[in-house]
C-alpha positions as CSV (number, residue, x, y, z in Angstrom):
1,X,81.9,153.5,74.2
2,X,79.4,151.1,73.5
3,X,81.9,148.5,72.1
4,X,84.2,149.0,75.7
5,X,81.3,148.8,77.4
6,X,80.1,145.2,76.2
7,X,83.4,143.7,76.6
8,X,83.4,144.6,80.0
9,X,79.6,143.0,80.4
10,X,81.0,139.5,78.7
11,X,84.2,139.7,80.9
12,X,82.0,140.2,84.8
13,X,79.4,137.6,83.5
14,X,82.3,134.9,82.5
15,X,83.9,135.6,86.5
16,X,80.1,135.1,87.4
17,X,79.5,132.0,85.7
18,X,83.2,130.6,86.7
19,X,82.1,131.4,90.3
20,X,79.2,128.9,90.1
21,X,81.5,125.8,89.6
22,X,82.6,124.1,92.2
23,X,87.0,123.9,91.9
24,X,86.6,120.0,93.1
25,X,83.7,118.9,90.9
26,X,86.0,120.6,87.3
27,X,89.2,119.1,85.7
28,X,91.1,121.3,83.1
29,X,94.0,120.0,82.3
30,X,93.8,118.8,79.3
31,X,91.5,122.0,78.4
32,X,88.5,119.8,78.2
33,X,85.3,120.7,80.8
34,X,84.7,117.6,83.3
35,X,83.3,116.4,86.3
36,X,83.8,114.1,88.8
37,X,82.9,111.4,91.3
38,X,84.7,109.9,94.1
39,X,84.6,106.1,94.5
40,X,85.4,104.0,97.3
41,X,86.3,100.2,97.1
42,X,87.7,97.3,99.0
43,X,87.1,94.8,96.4
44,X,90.5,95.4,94.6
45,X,91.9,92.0,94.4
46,X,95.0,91.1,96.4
47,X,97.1,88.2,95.6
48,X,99.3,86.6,98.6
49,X,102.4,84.4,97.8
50,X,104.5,82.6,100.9
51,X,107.9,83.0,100.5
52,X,111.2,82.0,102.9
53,X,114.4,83.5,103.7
54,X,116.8,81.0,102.6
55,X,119.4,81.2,105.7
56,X,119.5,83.7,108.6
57,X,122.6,84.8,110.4
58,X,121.9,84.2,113.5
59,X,125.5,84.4,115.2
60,X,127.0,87.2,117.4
61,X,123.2,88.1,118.1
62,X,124.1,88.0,122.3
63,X,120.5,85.8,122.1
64,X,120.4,82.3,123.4
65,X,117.4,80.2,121.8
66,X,116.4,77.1,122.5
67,X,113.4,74.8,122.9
68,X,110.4,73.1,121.4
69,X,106.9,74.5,120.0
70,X,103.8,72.9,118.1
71,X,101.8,75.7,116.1
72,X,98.6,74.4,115.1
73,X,98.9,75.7,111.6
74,X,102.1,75.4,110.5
75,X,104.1,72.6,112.3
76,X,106.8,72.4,115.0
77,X,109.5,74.7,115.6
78,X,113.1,73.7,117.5
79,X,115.9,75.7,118.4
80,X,119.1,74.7,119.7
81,X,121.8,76.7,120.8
82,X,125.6,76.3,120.3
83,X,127.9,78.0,122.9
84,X,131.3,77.9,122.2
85,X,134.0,80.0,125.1
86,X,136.9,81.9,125.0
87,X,139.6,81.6,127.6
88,X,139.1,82.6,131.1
89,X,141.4,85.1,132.9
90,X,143.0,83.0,135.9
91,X,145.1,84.8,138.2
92,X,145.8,82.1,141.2
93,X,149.6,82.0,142.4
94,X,150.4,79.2,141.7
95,X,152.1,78.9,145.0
96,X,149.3,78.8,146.6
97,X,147.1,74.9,146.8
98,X,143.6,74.7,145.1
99,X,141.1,72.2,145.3
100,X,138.3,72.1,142.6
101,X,134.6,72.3,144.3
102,X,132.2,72.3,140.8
103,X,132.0,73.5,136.7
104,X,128.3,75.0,136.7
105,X,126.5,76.2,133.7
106,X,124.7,79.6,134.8
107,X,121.9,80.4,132.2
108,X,119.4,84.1,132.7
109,X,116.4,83.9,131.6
110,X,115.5,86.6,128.7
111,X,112.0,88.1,128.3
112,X,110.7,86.6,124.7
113,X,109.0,83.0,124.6
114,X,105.8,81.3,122.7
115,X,104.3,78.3,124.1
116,X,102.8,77.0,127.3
117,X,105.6,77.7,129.9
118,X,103.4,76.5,132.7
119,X,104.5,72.3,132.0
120,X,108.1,71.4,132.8
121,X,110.7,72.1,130.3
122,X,114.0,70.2,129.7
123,X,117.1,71.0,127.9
124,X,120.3,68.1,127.6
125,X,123.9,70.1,127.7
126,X,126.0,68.2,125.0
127,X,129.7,68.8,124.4
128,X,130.5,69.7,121.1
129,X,133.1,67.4,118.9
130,X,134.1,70.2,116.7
131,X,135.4,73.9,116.8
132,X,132.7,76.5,116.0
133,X,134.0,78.6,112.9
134,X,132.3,80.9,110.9
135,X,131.9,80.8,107.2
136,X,133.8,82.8,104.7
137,X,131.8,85.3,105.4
138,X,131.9,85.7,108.4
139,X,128.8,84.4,109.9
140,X,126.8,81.1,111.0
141,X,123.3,80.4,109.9
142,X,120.1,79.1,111.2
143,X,120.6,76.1,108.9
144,X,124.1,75.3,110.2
145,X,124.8,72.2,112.2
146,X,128.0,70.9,114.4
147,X,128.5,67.6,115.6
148,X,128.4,66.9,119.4
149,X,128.9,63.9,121.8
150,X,125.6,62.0,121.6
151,X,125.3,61.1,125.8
152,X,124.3,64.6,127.2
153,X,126.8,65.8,130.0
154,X,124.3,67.2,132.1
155,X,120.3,68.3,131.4
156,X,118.0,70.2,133.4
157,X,114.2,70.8,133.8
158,X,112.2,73.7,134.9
159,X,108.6,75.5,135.0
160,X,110.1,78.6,133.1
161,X,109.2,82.2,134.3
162,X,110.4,84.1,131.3
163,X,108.9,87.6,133.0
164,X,110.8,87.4,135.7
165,X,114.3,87.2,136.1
166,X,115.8,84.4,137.1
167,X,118.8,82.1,136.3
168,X,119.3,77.9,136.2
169,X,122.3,76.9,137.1
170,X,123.3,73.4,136.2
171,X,126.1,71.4,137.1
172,X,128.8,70.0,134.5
173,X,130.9,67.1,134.6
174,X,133.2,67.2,137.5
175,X,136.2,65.9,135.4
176,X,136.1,68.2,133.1
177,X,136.3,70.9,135.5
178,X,139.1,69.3,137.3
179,X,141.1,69.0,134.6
180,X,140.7,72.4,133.7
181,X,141.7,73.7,136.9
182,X,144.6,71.8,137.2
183,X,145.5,73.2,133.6
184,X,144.7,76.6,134.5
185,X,146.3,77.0,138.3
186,X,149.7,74.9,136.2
187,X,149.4,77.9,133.1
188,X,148.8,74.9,130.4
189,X,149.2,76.8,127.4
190,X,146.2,74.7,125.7
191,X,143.9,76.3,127.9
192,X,145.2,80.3,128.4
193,X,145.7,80.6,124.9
194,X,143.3,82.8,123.3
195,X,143.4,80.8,120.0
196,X,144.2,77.4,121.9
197,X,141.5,77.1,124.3
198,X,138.8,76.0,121.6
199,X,141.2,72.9,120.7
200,X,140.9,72.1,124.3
201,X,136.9,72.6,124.9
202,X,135.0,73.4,122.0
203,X,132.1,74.2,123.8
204,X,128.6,73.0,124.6
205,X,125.2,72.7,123.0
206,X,122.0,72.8,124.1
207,X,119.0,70.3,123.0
208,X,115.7,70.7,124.0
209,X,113.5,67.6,125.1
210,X,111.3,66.4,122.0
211,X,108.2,66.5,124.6
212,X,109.0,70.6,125.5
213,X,106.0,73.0,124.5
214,X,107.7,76.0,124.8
215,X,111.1,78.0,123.3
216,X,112.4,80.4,125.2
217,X,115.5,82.9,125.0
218,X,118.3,83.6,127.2
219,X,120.6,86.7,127.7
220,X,124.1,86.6,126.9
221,X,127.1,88.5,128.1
222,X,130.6,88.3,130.0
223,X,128.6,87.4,133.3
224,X,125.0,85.9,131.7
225,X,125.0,82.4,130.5
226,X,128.3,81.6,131.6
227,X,130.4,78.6,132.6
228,X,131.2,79.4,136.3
229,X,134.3,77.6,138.0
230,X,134.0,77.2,141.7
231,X,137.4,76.0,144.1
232,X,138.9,77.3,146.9
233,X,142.2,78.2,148.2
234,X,143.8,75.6,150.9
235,X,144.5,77.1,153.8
236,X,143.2,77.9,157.6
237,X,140.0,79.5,156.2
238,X,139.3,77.5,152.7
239,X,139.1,81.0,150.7
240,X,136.6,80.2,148.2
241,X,137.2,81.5,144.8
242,X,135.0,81.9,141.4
243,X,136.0,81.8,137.5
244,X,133.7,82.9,135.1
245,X,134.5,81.5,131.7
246,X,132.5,83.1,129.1
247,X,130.5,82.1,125.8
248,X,132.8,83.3,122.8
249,X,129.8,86.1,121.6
250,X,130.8,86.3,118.0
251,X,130.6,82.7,116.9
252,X,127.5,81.6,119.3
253,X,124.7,80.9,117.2
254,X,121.0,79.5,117.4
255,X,120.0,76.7,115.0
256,X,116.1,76.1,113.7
257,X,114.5,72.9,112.3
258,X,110.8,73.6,111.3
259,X,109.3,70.2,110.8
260,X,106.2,70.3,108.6
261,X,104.8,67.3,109.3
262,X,101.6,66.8,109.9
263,X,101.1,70.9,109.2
264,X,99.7,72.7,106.3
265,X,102.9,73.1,104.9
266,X,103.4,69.1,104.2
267,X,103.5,68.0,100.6
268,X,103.8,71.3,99.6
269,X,106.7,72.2,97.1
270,X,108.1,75.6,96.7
271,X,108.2,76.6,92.9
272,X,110.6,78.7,92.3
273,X,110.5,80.1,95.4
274,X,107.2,80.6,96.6
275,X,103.9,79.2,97.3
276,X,100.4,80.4,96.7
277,X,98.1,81.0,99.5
278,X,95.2,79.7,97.5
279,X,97.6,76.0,98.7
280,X,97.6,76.9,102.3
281,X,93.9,77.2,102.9
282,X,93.5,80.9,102.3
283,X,96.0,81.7,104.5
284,X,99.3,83.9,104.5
285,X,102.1,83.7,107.6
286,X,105.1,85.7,108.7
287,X,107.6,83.2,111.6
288,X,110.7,84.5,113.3
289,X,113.4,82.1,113.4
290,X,112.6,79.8,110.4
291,X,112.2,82.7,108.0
292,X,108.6,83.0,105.8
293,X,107.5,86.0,105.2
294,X,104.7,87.2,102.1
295,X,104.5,89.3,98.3
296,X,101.5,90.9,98.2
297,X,100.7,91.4,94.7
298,X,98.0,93.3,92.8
299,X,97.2,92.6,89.4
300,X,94.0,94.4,88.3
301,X,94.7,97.6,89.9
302,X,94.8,99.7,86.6
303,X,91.4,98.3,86.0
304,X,90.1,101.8,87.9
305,X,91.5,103.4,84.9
306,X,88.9,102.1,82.5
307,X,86.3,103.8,84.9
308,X,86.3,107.2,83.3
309,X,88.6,109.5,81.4
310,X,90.9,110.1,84.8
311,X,91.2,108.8,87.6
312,X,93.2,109.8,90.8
313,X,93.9,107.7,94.2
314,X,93.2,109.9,97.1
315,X,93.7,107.0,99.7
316,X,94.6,103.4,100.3
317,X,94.6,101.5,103.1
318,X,95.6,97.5,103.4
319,X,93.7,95.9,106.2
320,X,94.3,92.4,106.9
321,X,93.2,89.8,109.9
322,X,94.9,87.7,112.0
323,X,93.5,84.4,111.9
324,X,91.7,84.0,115.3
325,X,93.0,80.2,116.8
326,X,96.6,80.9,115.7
327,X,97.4,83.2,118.5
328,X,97.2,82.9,122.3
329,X,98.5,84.5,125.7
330,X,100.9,81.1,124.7
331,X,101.5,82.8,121.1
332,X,100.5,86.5,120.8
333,X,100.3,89.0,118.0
334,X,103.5,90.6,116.9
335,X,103.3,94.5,117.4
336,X,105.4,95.0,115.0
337,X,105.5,94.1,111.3
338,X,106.6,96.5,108.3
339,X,106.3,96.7,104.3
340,X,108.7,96.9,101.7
341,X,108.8,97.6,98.2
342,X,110.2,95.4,96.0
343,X,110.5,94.7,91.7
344,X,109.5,92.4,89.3
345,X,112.7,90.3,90.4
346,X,111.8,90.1,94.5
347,X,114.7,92.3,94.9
348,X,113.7,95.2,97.9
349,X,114.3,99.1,96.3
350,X,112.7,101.0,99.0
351,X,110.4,100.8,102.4
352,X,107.0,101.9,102.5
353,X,107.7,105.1,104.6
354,X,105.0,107.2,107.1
355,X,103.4,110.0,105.6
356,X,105.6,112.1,106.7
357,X,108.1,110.7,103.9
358,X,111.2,110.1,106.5
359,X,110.7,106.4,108.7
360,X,109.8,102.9,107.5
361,X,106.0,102.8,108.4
362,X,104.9,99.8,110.6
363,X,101.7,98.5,111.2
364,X,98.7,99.7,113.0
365,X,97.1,96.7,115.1
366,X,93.8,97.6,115.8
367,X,92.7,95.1,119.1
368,X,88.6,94.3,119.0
369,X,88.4,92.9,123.0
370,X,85.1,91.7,122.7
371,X,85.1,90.6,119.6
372,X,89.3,89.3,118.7
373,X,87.7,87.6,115.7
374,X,87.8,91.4,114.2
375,X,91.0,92.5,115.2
376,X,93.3,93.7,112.4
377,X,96.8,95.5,111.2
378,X,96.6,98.5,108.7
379,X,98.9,100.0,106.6
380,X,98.4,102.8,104.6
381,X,99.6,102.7,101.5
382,X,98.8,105.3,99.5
383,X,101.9,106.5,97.8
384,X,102.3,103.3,96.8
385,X,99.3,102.5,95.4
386,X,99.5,106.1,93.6
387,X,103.1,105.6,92.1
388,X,101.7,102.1,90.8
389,X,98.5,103.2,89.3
390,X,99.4,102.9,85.3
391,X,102.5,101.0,85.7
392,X,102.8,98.1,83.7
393,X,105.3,95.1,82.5
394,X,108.5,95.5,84.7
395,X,107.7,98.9,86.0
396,X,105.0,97.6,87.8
397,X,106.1,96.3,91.6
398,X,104.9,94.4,94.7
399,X,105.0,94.4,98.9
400,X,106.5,92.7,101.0
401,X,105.3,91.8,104.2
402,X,108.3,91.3,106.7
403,X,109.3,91.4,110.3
404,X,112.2,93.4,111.0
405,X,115.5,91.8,111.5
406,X,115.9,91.6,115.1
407,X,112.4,89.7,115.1
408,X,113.7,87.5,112.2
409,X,116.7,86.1,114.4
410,X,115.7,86.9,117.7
411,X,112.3,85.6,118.3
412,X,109.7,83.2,117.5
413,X,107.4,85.8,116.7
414,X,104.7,84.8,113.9
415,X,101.8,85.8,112.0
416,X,98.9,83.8,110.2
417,X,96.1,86.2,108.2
418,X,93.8,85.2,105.5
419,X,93.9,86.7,101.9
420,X,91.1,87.7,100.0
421,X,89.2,84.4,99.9
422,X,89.3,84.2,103.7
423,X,85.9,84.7,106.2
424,X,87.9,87.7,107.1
425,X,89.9,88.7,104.1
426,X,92.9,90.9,103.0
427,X,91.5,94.2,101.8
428,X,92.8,96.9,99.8
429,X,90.2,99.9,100.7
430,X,90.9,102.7,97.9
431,X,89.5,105.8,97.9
432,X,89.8,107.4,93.9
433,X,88.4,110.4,92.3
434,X,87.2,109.6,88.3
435,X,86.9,112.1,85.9
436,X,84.8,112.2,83.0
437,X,84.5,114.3,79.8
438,X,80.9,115.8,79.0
């Protein structure tokens, strides 16, 4: 009795005693009794490396872009746009006697610009000499180039109002138009042929002024940017009739010249690839049209693991500031800019997802009104950061910092932020939990 007795006296005081320790402040896996402490750092060092995306496709993207901007960091931007058309449906008799009135170029206005739209912007409407054709494989790129006639055949300037709609109609050469009026009301096959009509016109360009100061975008469909024939019907009453002749959708496509001169960026040579931010003043940048985007790398992270027997991430956040004079009402902050994982090769295996596991996670801008200086994007990262935490050699991998696609090819949109050396630098804030043997 006594015996049963004392086992049962060893067994209540060992729940007693087990009852006294806090479950967060213990670690027992490894059978050995520990405690912990929770540490929180932002001084986890962040490397930032400017990279380019060799050639965008930027045709069959139903965006017109053209025009001219200066970014005070990074140099000036141009886009020009090449329109070639497809052969208009004409259905005239041709009993009947037309006279040709004018060949106007209708262009609409999209929503997205950067630059001061409030001077006068001017755009010269070339001819092309060639046939747009895709590549191989089926696309055109930013980088691509086709000759035109060098004397524009019409040009045109403007205030903009990219907010509002509104279209600019300018008016094309008159013998052009006439002869293909004649050619259509006679049924030339040269110009009703759906593969013949590009040997007849190949199209038009458009070439901004080298004094613009803004780019803007225009829409594109079967009734938006359009050539638009006018003549009339002779008879008692003059009928007036309209053509529209349409841009060819699939191989229209948006060229982009960054010039460097002057910028940042001059001098500077790529190796392999990429260049250090350390070379660009502190500084890392994202730009629609032309391509950069950054590889955010972190190379002392398993440093935490020399801390203490254990550790355990419980939470990281990256936190990074736009630079404040690179952005304007002219130029303002993208809203939306996303992260991707990718190996020791630069090649993309996953996106950095919400924490719900299931969508790409963009960026949380987080505005500071009165003071802007102190406005920044988050991310968290924490998964990440966990599933990298002991990785080393070629398991270990890095972030990209991208804008989506459409951004990439549709807009101008770009980003300047300063790394870790920065007045306001990139931060990785961790939150870890160490544990220690006693």
């Amino acid at each position: 009795m006594y015996k049963k007795e004392s086992i049962l006296w060893i067994i209540s005081i060992c729940i007693l005693l087990s009852s006294c320790y806090d479950e967060n402040s213990t670690f027992g896996s490894n059978q050995v009794e520990s405690v912990f402490r929770n540490v929180k750092t932002d001084t986890s060092t962040v490397l930032v490396t400017l990279m380019k995306i060799d050639s965008l496709e930027t045709s069959g993207m139903s965006t017109i872009m053209a025009g001219r901007y200066v970014h005070p960091t990074w140099g000036t931007i141009t886009a020009s746009s090449y329109l070639p058309y497809s052969a208009p449906s004409y259905t005239t008799d041709e009993s009947y006697v037309v006279r040709f009135d004018s060949l106007m170029l209708k262009l609409d206005l999209g929503h997205h610009y950067i630059g001061d739209t409030t001077q006068y912007y001017t755009l010269y409407i070339h001819e092309l000499e060639k046939k747009v054709e895709l590549n191989d494989k089926g696309y055109l790129y930013n980088t691509n180039i086709f000759p035109y006639h060098e004397t524009p055949m019409a040009s045109v300037s403007f205030r903009p109002r990219p907010n509002v709609d509104a279209s600019i109609e300018v008016r094309l050469d008159d013998a052009l138009g006439e002869d293909l009026l004649t050619r259509l009301h006679n049924r030339d096959a040269i110009v009703t042929s759906s593969t013949r009509f590009e040997d007849y016109f190949k199209g038009l360009v458009l070439i901004p002024d080298e004094e613009n100061t803004s780019l803007l975008t225009y829409g594109l469909n079967d009734t938006t940017s359009v050539m638009v024939l006018h003549y009339h019907v002779v008879s008692s009453i003059n009928e007036p009739k309209t053509l529209n002749i349409s841009v060819k959708s699939s191989n229209q496509f948006n060229n982009f010249y960054h010039d460097e001169t002057g910028s940042i960026l001059e001098g500077i040579e790529m190796v392999d690839g990429e260049i250090s931010s350390t070379e660009l003043g502190d500084r890392g940048l994202l730009f629609g049209g032309v391509g950069w985007y950054c590889k955010l790398e972190f190379p002392y992270l398993n440093n935490i693991l020399e801390e203490g027997e254990q550790a355990e991430i419980e939470a990281a956040y990256l936190k990074f500031y736009p630079e404040f004079d690179t952005y304007s009402e002219f130029n303002p902050l993208p809203d939306s800019v996303y992260l991707y994982i990718a190996d020791e090769n630069n090649v993309v295996t996953n996106a950095v997802m919400d924490y719900l596991g299931s969508e790409v996670q963009g960026v949380t801008l987080v505005e500071n009104k009165q003071f802007p200086h102190l406005t920044y994007y988050y991310f968290d990262v924490t998964d990440f950061i966990q599933q990298e935490l002991g990785a080393v050699g070629s398991n270990k991998n890095n972030l990209q910092l991208v804008f989506d696609s459409n951004t990439y090819t549709k807009t101008f949109k770009n980003l300047t932020f300063g790394d870790k050396n920065a007045r306001y630098p990139l931060t990785l804030e961790i939150t870890y939990k160490l544990y220690e043997s006693y």
